[in-house]
C-alpha positions, 0 to 999 in steps of 0.5 A: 500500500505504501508503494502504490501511495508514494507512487501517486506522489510521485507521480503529482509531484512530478506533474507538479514541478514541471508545471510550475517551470513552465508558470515561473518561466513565464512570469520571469521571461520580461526580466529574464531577456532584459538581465542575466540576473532575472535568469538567475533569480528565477532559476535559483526561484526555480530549485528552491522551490522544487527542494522544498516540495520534493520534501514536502511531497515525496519525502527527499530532503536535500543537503550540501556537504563541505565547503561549496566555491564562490570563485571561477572554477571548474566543477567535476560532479557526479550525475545521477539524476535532474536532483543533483542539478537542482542541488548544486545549483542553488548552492553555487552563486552563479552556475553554468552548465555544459550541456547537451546542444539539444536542450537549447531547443528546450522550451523554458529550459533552453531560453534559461540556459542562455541567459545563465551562459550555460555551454551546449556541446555537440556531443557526437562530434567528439574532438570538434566537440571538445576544442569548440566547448573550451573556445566557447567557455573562455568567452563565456568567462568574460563573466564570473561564474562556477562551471559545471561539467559531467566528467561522464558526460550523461546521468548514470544510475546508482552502481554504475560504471561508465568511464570518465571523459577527457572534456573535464581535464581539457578545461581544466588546463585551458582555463587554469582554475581548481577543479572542485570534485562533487559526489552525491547519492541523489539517483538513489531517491530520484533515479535518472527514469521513471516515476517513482521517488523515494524519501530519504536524504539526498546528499551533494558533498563538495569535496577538496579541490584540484589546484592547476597544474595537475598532469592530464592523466593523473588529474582524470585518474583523481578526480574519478578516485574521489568522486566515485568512492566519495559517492560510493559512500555516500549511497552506503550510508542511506543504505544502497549497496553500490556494488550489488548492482550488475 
């Protein structure tokens, strides 16, 4: 019975959210396309919000862990599903994102994105894709911010492996800023499909930075040490055994 009462949640909770980024995007668009800060108000409006109704709603408490960065950085965070993004978000000043290019055609999202000064990357056209984000980014940095980027390149679920992409360390050395490792255990409460979302505490921890200078290979191969056994430990302590998923 639970279940299929948590499932209703979710499923409202859901309806929800997404109804309410439609009404907000509307309300703010006149401010937004005016100033880059009426973006960030509504965006940071936007996953406020949405934290506060996932707790009241479906049971999901979110909570930031370690020192979270105020200055230009690159962020390396583990993606498990759309919480994380709305984590992260509203406890960094000013995020921007690099993304996939087919959400700029997004409605709501896509408008947003632009005016936050977030990145789309084409993400089949591999090394093109690669030189062209770090041209775009360095433009982008005309302007303060903390960019956030997936070092796996997609959401993956909770136990998951997939390798880490190259794109993290190449801005890493181009723009020559610290690059703050992020782990969470988000997916586990709000998995990456479906419906269904579980309470619990969904957790986002801001982890020691890389300071530049730091060789490519030996950069990639930290960053995924701490991120994957931070976040291992992460889902381990709300009761998710990572390594019993195949």
């Amino acid at each position: 019975m639970f279940m299929a009462i948590q499932w209703v949640r979710s499923l409202i909770f859901m309806i929800t959210i997404y109804a309410w980024m439609l009404v907000l995007g509307i309300i703010f668009a006149p401010y937004a396309l005016f100033a880059k800060s009426g973006a960030l108000r509504a965006c940071k409006t936007y996953a406020r919000t949405t934290k506060w109704l996932a707790r009241w709603m479906v049971g999901i408490r979110c909570e930031v862990r370690g020192e979270v960065p105020h200055g230009e950085v690159v962020i390396g965070a583990k993606h498990q599903s759309f919480l994380d993004i709305i984590i992260i978000f509203d406890a960094i000043p000013h995020g921007k994102f690099i993304m996939k290019r087919e959400l700029l055609w997004t409605p709501v999202i896509g408008m947003y994105a632009r005016r936050l000064g977030c990145i789309p990357v084409n993400r089949g056209k591999r090394g093109a894709a690669v030189a062209k984000m770090v041209k775009d980014v360095a433009r982008e940095f005309s302007e303060p911010g903390q960019l956030v980027i997936y070092p796996q390149g997609t959401r993956v679920a909770p136990g998951v492996h997939k390798p880490y992409k190259v794109g993290t360390a190449v801005l890493y050395e181009g723009l020559g800023f610290p690059c703050v490792p992020v782990a969470t255990n988000a997916g586990v409460f709000w998995p990456r499909t479906g419906v269904m979302r579980k309470p619990g505490n969904a957790i986002v921890d801001f982890l020691n930075p890389i300071e530049p200078g730091v060789a490519r290979n030996d950069f990639l191969e930290r960053l995924e040490n701490v991120i994957e056994t931070r976040s291992n430990e992460l889902m381990q302590e709300v009761g998710f055994d990572p390594d019993g998923v195949h």
